[in-house]
LOLUM-103761 format. One record per atom (N, C-alpha, C, O): residue number from 0; residue in one letter; chain; atom name; x, y, z. Coordinates in pm, whole numbers, plus 50000, padded with zeros to 5 digits. Example, Ala and Ser with C-alpha at 12.3 -4.5 7.8 and 13.67 -1.06 7.14 Angstrom:
! residues 2
+-----+------+-------+------+-------+-------+-------+
!  nr ! rest ! kette ! atom !    xx !    yy !    zz !
+-----+------+-------+------+-------+-------+-------+
!   0 !    A !     A !    N ! 51319 ! 49431 ! 50780 !
!   0 !    A !     A !   CA ! 51230 ! 49550 ! 50780 !
!   0 !    A !     A !    C ! 51320 ! 49670 ! 50780 !
!   0 !    A !     A !    O ! 51424 ! 49668 ! 50846 !
!   1 !    S !     A !    N ! 51285 ! 49775 ! 50708 !
!   1 !    S !     A !   CA ! 51367 ! 49894 ! 50714 !
!   1 !    S !     A !    C ! 51290 ! 50003 ! 50787 !
!   1 !    S !     A !    O ! 51341 ! 50114 ! 50804 !
+-----+------+-------+------+-------+-------+-------+
//
This chain:
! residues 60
+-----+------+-------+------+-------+-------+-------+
!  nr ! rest ! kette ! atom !    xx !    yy !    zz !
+-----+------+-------+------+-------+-------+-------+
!   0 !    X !     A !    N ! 47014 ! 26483 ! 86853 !
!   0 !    X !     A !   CA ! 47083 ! 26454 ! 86977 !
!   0 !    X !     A !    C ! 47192 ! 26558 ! 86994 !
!   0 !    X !     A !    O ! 47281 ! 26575 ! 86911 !
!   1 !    X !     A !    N ! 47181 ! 26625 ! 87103 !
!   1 !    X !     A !   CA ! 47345 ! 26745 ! 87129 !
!   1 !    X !     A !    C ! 47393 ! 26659 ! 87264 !
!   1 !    X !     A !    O ! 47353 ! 26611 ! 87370 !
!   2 !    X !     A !    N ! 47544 ! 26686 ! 87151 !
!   2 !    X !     A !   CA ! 47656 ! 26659 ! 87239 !
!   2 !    X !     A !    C ! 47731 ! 26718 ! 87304 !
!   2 !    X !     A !    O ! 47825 ! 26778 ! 87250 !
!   3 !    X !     A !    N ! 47713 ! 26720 ! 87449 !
!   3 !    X !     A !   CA ! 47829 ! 26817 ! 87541 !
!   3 !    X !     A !    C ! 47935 ! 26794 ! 87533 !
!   3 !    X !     A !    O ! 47955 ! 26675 ! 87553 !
!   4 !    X !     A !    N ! 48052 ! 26868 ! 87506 !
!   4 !    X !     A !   CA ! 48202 ! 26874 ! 87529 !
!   4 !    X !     A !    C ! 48244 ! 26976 ! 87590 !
!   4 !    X !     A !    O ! 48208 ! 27093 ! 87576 !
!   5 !    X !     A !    N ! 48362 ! 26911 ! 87693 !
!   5 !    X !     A !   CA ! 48439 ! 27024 ! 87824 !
!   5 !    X !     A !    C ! 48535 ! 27095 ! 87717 !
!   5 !    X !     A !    O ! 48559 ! 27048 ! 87606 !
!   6 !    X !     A !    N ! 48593 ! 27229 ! 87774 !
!   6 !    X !     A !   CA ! 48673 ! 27285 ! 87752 !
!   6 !    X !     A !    C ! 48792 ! 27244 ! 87697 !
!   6 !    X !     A !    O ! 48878 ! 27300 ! 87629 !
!   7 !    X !     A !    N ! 48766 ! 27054 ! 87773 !
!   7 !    X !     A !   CA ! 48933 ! 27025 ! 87685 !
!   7 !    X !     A !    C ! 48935 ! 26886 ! 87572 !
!   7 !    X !     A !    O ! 49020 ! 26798 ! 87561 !
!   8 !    X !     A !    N ! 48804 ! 26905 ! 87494 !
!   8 !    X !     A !   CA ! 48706 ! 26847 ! 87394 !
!   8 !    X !     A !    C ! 48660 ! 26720 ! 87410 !
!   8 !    X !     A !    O ! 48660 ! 26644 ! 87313 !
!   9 !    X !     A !    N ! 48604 ! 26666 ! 87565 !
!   9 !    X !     A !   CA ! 48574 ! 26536 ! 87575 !
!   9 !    X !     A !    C ! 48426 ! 26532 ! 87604 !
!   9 !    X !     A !    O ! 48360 ! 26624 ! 87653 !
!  10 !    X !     A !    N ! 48386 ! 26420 ! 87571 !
!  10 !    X !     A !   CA ! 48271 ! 26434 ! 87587 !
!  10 !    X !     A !    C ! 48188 ! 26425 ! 87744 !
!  10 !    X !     A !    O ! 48243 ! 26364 ! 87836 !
!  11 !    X !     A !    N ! 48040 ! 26495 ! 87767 !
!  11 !    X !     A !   CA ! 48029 ! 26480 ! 87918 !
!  11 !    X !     A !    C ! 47917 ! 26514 ! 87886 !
!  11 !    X !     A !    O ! 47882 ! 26587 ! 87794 !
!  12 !    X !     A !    N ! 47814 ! 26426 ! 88014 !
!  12 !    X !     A !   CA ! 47719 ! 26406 ! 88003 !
!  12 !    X !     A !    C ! 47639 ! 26556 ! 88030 !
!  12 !    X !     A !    O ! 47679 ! 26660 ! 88084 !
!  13 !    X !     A !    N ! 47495 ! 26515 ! 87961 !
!  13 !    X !     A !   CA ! 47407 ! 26646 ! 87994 !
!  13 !    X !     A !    C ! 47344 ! 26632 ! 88134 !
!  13 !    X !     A !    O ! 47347 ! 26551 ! 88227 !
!  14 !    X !     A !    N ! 47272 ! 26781 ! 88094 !
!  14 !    X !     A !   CA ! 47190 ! 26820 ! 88249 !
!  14 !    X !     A !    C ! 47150 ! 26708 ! 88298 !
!  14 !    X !     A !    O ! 47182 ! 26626 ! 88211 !
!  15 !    X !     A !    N ! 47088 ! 26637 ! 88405 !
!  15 !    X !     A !   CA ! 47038 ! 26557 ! 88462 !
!  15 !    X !     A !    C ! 46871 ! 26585 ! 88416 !
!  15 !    X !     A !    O ! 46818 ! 26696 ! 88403 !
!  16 !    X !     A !    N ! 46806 ! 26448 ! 88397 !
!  16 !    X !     A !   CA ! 46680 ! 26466 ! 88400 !
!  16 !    X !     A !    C ! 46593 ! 26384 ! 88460 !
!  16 !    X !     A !    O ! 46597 ! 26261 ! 88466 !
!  17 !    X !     A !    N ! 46481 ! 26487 ! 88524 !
!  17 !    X !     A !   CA ! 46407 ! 26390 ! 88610 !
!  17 !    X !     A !    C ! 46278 ! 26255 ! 88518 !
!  17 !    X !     A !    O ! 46205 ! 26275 ! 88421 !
!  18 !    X !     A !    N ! 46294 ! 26152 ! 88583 !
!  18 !    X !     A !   CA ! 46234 ! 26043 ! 88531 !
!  18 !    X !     A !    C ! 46085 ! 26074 ! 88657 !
!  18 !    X !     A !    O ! 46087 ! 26092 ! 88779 !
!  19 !    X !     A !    N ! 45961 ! 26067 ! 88550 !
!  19 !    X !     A !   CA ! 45837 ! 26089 ! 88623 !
!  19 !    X !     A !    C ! 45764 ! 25931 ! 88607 !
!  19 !    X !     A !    O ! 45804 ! 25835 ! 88540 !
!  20 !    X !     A !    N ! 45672 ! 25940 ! 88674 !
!  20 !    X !     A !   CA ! 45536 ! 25832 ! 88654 !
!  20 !    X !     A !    C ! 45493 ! 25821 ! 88512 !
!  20 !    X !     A !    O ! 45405 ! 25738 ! 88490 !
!  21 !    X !     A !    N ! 45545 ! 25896 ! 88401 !
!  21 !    X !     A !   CA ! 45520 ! 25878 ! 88288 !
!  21 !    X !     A !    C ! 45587 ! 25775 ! 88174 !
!  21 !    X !     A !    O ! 45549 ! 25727 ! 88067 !
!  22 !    X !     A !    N ! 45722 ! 25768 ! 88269 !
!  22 !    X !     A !   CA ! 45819 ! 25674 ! 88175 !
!  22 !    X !     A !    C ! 45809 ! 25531 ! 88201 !
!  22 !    X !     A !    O ! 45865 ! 25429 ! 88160 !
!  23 !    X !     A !    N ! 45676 ! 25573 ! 88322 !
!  23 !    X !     A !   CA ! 45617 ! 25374 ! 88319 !
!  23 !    X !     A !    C ! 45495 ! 25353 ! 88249 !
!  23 !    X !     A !    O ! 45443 ! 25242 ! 88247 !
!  24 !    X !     A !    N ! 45451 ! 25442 ! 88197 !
!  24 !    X !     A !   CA ! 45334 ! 25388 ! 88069 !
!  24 !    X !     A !    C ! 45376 ! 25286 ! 88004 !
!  24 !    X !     A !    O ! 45485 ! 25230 ! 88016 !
!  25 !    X !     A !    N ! 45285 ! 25259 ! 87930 !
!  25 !    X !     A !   CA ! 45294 ! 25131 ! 87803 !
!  25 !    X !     A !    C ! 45346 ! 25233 ! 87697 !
!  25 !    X !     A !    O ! 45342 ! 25356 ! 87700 !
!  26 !    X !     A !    N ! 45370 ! 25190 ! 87648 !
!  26 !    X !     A !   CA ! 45399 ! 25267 ! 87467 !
!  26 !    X !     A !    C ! 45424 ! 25208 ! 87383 !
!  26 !    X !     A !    O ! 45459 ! 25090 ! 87383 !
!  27 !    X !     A !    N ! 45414 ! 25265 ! 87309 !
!  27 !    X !     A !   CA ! 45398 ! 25187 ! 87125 !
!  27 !    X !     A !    C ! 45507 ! 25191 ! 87041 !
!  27 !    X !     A !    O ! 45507 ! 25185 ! 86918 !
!  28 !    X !     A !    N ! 45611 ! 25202 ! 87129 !
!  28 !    X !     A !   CA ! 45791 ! 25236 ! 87096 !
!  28 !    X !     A !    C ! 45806 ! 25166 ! 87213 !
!  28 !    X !     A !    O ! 45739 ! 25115 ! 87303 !
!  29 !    X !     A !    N ! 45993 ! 25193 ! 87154 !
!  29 !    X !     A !   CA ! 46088 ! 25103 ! 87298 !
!  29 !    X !     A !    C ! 46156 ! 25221 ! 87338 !
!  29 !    X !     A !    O ! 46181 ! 25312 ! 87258 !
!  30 !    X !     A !    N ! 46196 ! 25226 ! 87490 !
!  30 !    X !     A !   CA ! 46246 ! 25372 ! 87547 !
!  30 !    X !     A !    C ! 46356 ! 25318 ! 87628 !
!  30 !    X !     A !    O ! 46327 ! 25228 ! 87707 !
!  31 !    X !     A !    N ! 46502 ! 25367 ! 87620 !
!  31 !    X !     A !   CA ! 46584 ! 25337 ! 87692 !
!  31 !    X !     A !    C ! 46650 ! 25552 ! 87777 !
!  31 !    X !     A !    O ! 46649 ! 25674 ! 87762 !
!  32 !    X !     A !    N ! 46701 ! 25418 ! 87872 !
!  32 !    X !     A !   CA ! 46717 ! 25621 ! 87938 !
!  32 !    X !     A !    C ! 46847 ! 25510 ! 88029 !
!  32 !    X !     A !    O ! 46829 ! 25408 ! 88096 !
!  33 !    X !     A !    N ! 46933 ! 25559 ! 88006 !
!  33 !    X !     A !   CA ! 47064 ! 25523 ! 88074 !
!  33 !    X !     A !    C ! 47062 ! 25603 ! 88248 !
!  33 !    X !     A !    O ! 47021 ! 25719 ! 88241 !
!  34 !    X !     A !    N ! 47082 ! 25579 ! 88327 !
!  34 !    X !     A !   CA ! 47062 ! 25585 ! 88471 !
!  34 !    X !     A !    C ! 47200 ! 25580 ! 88522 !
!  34 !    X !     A !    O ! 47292 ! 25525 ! 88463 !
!  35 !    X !     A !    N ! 47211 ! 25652 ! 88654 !
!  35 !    X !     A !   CA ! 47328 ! 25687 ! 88690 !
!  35 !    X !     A !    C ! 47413 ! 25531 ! 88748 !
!  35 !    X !     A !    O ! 47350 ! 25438 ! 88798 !
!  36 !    X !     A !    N ! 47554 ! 25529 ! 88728 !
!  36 !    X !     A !   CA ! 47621 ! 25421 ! 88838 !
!  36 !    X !     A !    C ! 47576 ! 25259 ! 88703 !
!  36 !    X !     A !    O ! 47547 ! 25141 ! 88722 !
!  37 !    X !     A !    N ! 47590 ! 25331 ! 88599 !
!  37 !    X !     A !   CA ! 47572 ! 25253 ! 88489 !
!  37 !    X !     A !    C ! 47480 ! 25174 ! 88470 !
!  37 !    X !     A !    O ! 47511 ! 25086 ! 88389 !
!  38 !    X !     A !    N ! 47346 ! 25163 ! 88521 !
!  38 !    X !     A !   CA ! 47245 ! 25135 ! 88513 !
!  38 !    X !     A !    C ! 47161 ! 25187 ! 88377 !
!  38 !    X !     A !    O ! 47190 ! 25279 ! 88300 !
!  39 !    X !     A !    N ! 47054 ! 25102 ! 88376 !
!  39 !    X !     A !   CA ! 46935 ! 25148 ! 88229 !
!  39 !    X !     A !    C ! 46832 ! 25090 ! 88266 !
!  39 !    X !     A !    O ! 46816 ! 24985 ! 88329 !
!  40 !    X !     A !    N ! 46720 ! 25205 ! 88199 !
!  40 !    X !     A !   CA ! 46570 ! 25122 ! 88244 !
!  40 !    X !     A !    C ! 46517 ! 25142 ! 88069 !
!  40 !    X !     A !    O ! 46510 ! 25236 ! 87991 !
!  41 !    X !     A !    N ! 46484 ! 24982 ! 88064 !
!  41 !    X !     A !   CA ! 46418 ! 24970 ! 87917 !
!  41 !    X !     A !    C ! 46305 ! 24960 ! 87912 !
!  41 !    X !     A !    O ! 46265 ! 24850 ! 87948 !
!  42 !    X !     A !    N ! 46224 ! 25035 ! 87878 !
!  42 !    X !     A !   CA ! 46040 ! 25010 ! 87825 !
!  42 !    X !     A !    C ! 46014 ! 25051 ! 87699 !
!  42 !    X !     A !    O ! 46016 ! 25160 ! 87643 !
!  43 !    X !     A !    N ! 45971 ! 24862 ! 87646 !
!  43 !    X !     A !   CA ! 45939 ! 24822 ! 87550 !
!  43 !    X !     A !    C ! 45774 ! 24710 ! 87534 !
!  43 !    X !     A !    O ! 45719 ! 24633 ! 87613 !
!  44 !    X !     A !    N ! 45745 ! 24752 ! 87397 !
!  44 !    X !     A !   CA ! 45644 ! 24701 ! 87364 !
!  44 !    X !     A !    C ! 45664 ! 24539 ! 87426 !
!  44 !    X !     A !    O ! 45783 ! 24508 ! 87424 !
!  45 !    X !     A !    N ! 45581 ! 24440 ! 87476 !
!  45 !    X !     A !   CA ! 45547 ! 24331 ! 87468 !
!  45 !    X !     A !    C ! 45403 ! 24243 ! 87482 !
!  45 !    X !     A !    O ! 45366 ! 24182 ! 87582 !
!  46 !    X !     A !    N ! 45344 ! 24253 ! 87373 !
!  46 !    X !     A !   CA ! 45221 ! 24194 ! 87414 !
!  46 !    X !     A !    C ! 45193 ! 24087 ! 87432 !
!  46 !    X !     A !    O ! 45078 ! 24046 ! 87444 !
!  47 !    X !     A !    N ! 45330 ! 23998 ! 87440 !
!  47 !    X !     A !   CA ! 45257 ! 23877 ! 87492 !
!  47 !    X !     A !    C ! 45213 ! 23852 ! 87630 !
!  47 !    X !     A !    O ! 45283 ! 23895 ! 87722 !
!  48 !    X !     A !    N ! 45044 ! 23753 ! 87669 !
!  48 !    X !     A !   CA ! 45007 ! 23747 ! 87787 !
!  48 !    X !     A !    C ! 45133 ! 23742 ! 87904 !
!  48 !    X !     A !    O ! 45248 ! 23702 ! 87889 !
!  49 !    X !     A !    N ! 45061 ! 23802 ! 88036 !
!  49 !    X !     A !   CA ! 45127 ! 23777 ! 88114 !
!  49 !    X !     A !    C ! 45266 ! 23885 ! 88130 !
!  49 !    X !     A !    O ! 45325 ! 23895 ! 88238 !
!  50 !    X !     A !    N ! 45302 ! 23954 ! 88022 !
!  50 !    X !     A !   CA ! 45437 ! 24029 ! 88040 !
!  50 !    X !     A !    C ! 45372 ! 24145 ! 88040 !
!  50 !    X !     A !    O ! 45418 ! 24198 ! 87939 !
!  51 !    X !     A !    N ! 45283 ! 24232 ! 88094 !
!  51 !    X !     A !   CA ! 45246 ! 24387 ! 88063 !
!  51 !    X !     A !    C ! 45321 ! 24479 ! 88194 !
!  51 !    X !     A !    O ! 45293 ! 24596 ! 88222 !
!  52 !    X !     A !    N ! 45394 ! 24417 ! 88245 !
!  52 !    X !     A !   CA ! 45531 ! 24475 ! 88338 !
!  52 !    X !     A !    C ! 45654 ! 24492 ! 88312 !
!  52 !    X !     A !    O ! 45722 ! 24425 ! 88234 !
!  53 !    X !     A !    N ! 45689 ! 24583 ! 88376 !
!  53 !    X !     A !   CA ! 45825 ! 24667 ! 88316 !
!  53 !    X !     A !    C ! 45894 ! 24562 ! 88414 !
!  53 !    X !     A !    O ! 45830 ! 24514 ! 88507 !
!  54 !    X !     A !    N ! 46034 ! 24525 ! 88389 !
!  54 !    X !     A !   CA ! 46121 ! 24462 ! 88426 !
!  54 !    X !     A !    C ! 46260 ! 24502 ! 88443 !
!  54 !    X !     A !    O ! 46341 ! 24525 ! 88352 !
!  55 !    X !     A !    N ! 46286 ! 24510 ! 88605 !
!  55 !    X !     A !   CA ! 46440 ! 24538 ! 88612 !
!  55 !    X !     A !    C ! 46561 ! 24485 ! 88610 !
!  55 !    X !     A !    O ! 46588 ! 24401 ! 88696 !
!  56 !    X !     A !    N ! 46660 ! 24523 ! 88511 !
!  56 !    X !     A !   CA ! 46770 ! 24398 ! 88582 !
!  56 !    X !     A !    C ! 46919 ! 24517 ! 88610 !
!  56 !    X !     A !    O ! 46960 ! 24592 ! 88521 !
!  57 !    X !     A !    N ! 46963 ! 24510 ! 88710 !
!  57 !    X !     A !   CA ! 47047 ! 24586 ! 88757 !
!  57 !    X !     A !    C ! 47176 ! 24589 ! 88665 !
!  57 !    X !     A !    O ! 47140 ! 24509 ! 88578 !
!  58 !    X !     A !    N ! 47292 ! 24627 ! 88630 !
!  58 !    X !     A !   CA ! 47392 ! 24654 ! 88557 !
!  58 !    X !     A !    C ! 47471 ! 24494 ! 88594 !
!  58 !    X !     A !    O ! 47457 ! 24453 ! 88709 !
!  59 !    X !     A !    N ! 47546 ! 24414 ! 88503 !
!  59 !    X !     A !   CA ! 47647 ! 24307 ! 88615 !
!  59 !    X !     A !    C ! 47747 ! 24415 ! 88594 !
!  59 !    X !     A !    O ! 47858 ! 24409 ! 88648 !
+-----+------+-------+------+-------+-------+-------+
//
C-alpha cells in the first residue's frame, strides 16, 4: 500500500480511480473501495440462497 504525503507531512489521498463493471462480479474475496463524501461499496462472498446481490447502504 503507498502512502501520499503533502509537502507539510499529512497524509492525502491518491489519484482517483475509476470503478468499472468489474467491481460488480462475484468473487472469492471481500473488496472494499472507500468512495467519495465518505461512502464505501463492499463486495463480499455470500452464498447463502437468495443473497447473490451486492447491497448498498449509504454512509449515516
Amino acid at each position: 500500500m503507498k502512502i501520499f504525503v503533502s509537502e507539510k507531512g499529512q497524509a492525502t489521498p491518491g489519484p482517483a480511480q475509476e470503478i468499472t463493471l468489474s467491481a460488480f462480479d462475484k468473487l472469492n474475496h471481500t473488496e472494499l473501495r472507500w468512495l467519495g463524501g465518505g461512502g464505501v461499496m463492499l463486495n463480499s462472498i455470500d452464498d447463502r440462497p437468495g443473497t447473490g446481490m451486492l447491497r448498498y447502504a449509504p454512509a449515516l
